[in-house]
C-alpha positions as CSV (number, residue, x, y, z in Angstrom):
1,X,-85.3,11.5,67.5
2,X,-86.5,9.0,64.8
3,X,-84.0,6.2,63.4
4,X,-82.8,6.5,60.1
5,X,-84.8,3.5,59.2
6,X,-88.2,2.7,57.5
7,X,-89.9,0.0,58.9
8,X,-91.3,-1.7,55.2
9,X,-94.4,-3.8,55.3
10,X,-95.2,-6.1,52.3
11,X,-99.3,-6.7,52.7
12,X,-102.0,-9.1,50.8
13,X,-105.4,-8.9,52.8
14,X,-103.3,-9.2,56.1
15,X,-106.1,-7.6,57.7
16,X,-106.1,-10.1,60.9
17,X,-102.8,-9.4,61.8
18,X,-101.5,-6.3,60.2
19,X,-102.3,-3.7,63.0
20,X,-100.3,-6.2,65.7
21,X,-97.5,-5.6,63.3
22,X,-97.9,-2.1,62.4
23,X,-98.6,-1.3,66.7
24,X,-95.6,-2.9,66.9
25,X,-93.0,-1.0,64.6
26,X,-95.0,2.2,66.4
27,X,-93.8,1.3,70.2
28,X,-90.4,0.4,69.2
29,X,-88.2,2.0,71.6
30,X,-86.5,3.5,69.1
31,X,-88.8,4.7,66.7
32,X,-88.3,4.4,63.0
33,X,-88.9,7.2,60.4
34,X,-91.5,6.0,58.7
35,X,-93.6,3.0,58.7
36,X,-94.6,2.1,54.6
37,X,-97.4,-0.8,54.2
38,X,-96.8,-1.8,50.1
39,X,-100.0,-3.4,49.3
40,X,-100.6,-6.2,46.5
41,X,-103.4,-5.4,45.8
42,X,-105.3,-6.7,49.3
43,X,-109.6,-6.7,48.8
44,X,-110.0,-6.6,52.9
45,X,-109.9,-3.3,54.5
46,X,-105.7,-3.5,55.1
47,X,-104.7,-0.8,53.3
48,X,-107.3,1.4,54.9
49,X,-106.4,0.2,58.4
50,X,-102.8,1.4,57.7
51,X,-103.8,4.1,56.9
52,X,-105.5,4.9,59.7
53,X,-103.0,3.8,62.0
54,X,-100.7,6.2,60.4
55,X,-98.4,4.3,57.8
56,X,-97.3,5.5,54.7
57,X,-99.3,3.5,52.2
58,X,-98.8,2.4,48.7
59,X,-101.2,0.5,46.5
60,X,-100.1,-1.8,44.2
61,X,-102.6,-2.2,40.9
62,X,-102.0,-5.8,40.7
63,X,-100.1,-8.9,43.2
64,X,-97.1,-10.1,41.9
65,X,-95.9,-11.4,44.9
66,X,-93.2,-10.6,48.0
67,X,-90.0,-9.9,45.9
68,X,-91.8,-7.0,43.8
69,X,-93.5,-5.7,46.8
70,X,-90.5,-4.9,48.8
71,X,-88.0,-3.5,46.2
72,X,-91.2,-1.3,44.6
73,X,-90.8,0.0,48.7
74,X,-87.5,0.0,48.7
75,X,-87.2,2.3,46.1
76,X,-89.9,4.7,47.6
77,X,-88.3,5.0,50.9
78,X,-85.6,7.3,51.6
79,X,-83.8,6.0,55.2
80,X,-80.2,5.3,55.4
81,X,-81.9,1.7,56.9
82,X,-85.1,-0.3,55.8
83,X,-86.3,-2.7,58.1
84,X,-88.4,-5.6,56.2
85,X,-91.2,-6.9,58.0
86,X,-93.8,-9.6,57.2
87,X,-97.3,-8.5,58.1
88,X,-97.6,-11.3,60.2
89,X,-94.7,-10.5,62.5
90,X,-94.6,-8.6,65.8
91,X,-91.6,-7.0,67.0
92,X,-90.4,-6.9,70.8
93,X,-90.2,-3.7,71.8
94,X,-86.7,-3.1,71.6
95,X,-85.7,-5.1,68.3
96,X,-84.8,-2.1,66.2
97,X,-83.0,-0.4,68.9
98,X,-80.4,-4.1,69.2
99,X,-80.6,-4.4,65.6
100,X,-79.7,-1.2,65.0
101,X,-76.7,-0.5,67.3
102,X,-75.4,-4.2,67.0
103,X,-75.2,-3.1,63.2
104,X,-73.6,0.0,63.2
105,X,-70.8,-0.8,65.9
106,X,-69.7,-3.8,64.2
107,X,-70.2,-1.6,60.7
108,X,-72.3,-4.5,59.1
109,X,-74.6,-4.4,56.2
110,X,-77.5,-6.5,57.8
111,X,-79.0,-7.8,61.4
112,X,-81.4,-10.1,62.0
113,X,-82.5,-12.1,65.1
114,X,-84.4,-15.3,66.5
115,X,-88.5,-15.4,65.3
116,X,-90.1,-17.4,67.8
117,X,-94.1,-18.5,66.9
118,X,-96.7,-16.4,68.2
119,X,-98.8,-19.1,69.9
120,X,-95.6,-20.6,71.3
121,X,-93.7,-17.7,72.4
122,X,-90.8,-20.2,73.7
123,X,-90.7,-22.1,70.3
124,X,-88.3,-21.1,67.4
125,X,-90.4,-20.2,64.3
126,X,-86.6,-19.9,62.6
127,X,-83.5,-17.3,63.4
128,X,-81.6,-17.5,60.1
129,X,-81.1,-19.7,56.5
130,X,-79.2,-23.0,55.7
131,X,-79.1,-23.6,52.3
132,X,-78.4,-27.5,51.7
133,X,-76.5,-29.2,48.7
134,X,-79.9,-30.5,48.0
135,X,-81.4,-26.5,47.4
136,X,-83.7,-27.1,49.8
137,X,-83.2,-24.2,52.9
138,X,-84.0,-24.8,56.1
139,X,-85.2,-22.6,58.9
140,X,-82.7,-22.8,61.7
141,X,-84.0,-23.7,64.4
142,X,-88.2,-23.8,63.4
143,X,-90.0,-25.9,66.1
144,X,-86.6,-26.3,68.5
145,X,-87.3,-24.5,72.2
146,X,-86.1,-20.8,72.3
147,X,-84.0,-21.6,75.2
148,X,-82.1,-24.0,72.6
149,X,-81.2,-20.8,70.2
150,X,-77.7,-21.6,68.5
151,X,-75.9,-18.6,66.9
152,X,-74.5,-19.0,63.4
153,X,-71.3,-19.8,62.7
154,X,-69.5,-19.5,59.4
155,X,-71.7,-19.4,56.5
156,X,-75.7,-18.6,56.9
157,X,-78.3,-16.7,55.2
158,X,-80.9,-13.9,56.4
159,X,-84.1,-14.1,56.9
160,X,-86.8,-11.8,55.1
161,X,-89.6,-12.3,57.5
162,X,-87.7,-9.6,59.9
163,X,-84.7,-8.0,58.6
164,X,-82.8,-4.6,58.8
165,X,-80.5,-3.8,56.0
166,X,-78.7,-0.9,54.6
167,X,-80.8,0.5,51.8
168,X,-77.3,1.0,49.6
169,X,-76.3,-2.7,50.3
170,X,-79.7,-4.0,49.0
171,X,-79.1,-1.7,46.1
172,X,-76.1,-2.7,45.2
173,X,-77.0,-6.4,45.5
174,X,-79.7,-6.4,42.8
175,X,-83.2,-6.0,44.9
176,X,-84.6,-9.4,45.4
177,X,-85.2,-11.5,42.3
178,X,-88.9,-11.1,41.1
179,X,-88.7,-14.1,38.9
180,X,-88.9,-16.1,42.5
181,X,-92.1,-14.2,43.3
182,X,-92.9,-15.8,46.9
183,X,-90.7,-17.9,48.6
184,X,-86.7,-18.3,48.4
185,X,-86.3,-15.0,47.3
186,X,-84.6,-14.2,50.5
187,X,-82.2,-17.4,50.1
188,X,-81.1,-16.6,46.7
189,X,-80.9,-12.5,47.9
190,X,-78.3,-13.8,50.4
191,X,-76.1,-16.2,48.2
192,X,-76.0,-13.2,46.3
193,X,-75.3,-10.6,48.7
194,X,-72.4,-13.2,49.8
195,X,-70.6,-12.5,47.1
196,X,-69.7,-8.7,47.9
197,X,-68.2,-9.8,51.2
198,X,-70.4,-7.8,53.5
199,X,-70.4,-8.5,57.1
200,X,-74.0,-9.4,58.1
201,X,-75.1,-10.3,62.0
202,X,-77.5,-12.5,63.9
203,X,-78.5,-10.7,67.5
204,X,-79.7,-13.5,69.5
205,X,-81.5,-10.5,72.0
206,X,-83.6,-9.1,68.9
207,X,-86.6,-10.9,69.3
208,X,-90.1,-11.1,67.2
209,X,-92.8,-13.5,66.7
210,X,-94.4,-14.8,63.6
211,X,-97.7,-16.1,63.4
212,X,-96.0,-18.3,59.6
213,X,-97.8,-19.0,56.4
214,X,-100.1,-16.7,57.0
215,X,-101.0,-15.5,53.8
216,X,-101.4,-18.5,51.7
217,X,-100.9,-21.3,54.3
218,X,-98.8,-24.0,55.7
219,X,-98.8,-26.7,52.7
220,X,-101.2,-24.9,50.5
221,X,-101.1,-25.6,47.1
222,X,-99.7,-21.9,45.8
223,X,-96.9,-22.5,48.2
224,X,-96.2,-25.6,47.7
225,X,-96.0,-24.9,43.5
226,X,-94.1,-21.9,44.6
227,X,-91.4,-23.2,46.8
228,X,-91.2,-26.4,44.7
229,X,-90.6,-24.1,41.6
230,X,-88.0,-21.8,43.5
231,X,-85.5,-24.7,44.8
232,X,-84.7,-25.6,41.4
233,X,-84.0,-21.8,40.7
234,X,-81.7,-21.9,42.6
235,X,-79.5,-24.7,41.5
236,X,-80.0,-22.9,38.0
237,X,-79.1,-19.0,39.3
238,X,-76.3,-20.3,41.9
239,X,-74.9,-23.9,41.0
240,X,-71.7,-23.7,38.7
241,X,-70.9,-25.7,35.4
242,X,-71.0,-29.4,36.2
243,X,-73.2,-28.5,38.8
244,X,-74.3,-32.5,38.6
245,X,-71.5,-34.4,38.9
246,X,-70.7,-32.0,42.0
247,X,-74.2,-32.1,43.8
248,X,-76.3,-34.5,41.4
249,X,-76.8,-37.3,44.5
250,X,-77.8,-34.6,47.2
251,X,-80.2,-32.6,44.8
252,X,-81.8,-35.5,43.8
253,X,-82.4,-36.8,47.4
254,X,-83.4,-33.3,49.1
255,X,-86.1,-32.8,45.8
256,X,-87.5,-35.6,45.8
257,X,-87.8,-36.5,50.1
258,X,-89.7,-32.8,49.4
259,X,-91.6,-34.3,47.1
260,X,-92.6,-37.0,49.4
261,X,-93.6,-34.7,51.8
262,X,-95.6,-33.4,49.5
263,X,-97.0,-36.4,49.2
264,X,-98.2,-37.2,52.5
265,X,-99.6,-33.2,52.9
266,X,-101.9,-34.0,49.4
267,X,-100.1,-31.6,47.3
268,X,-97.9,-34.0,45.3
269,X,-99.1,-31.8,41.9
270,X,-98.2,-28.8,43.3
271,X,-95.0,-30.2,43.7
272,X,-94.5,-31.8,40.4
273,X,-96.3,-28.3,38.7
274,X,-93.5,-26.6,40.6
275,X,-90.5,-28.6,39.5
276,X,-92.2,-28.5,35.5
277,X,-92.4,-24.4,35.7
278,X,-88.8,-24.5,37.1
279,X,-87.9,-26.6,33.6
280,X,-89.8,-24.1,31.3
281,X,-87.7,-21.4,32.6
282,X,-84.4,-22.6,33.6
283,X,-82.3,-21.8,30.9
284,X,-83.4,-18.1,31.1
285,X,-82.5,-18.2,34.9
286,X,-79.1,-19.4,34.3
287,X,-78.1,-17.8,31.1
288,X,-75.7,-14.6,31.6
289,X,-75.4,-14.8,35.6
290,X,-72.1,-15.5,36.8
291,X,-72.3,-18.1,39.2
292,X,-70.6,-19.1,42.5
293,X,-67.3,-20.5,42.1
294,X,-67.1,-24.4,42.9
295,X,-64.7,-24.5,45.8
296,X,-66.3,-21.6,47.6
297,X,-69.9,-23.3,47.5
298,X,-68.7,-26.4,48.3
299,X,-67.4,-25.1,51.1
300,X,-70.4,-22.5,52.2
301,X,-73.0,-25.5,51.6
302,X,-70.9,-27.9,53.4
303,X,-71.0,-25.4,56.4
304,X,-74.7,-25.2,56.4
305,X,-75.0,-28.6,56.8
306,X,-72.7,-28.8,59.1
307,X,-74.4,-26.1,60.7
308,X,-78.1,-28.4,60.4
309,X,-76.7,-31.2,62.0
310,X,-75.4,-29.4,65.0
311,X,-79.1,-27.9,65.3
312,X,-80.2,-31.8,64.2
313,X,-77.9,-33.7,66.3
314,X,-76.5,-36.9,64.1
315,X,-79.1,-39.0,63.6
316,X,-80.5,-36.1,62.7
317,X,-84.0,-35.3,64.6
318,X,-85.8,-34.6,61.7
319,X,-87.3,-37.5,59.0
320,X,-86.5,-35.6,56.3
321,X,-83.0,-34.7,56.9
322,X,-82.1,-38.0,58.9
323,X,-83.1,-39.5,55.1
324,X,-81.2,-36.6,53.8
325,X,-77.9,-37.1,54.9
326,X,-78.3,-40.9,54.7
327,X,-79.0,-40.8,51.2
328,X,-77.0,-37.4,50.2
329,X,-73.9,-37.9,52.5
330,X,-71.9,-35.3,53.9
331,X,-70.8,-32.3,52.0
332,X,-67.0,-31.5,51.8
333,X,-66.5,-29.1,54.7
């Protein structure tokens, strides 16, 4: 008998890699309902190759990136469970079927589990969010060997590149954002999602692999605007009154160290485009949302980096957060 769960595929001329993904949701060993390809409006032939592989499929007239893409799906799916998964991802055989029971014996809202890189299957690609003081998330555990895989603990984000949730729960959250487009729009989901206290679990045993960046490429310039753009949103959407005095010195270091490696990838005006769209619109982004109380994202922030430097170890493995937490300091945990 079919799960009560839609496997949702967000697709832009994913072509290469769509039918690995959409073969995969079809062996699960627990199969879904329905498998529903939302297409932005690809000009390959991947709406027509869903199609014949026997997923539900709608066409978008126009792209308007990720976030729109998945709640339009959303929306049109019916399933007690929606399973979000990037076109670029293949799921082990029995990742619903964990995902899914893990979930609904421990009565939580959301599951996720490790992503390892397709050509690497024994490196991380990323298992779950850490959102720095600086707004600049990092991928736990992207490039560190699978065998390494640390759980969560206390405060972390999910991932959109695989991710079952409760349809009501994403409902009742607010869809993602469609002002972030692209990028972060999973980050910003979850500090939202935070706030209504559901319980949410990483299943270290649910594997899937993710070819990354596939769609507009690692350091492109679209992405690069994109995520540049998105980082600042969030300080504006989630960062409370006096938000400077509070996390001025971090956000300044994290931004502009990203900036720098910007720099050194040749897309330092993508960057500064990025931070100069965030500007234009900031004060419609933070106008009328209630944001995070102080003490409660110091503390969640100060976890996640707490959280990076266990992954890290302290000097922290990484350039860019070894610089980080030099020039940031620690957070108040």
């Amino acid at each position: 008998m079919p799960a009560p769960v839609t496997v949702l595929i967000p697709n832009f001329n994913g072509e290469k890699l769509l039918e690995d993904c959409i073969l995969s949701a079809l062996r699960q060993s627990l199969p879904p309902s329905e498998i529903l390809v939302v297409d932005d409006a690809s000009t390959d032939r991947s709406p027509q190759l869903a199609a014949e592989l026997g997923a539900r499929v709608l066409a978008l007239p126009e792209n308007r990136g990720f976030a729109h893409a998945v709640n339009f799906g959303v929306l049109q799916s019916a399933t007690e469970w929606i399973a979000i998964v990037n076109s670029d991802v293949t799921l082990a055989r029995d990742w619903l079927a964990q995902l899914l029971d893990a979930a609904s014996f421990n009565h939580a809202g959301y599951a996720c589990g490790p992503i390892t890189r397709r050509d690497q299957p024994d490196i991380l690609d990323g298992s779950y969010d850490l959102l720095s003081r600086g707004a600049c998330p990092w991928r736990a555990g992207s490039g560190f060997p699978l065998a390494a895989l640390r759980p969560p603990e206390g405060f972390w984000l999910p991932s959109f590149t695989a991710l079952l949730i409760r349809r009501d729960l994403f409902l009742e959250a607010g869809s993602l954002d469609e002002t972030f487009g692209s990028y972060l729009e999973d980050v910003d989901f979850g500090l939202r999602i935070s706030k209504l206290e559901q319980r949410g679990l990483f299943v270290p045993t649910a594997l899937a692999s993710h070819v990354g960046s596939a769609t507009f490429g690692v350091w492109s310039y679209r992405a690069t605007r994109l995520s540049s753009r998105n980082q600042l949103l969030l300080v504006a959407r989630h960062y409370p009154n006096g938000w400077f005095r509070r996390f001025g010195r971090a956000v300044v270091a994290g931004q502009l160290l990203w900036g720098l490696l910007a720099l050194r990838n040749g897309v330092f005006r993508a960057w500064l485009l990025g931070k100069l769209d965030a500007l234009r619109i900031w004060n419609v982004v933070r106008d009328g949302f209630t944001h995070m109380d102080p003490a409660r994202l110091d503390l969640n922030l100060a976890n996640c980096e707490l959280g990076i430097l266990k992954w890290q170890g302290n000097p922290a493995r990484s350039p860019y957060w070894r610089w980080y937490f030099r020039l940031a300091g620690r957070g108040k945990s």
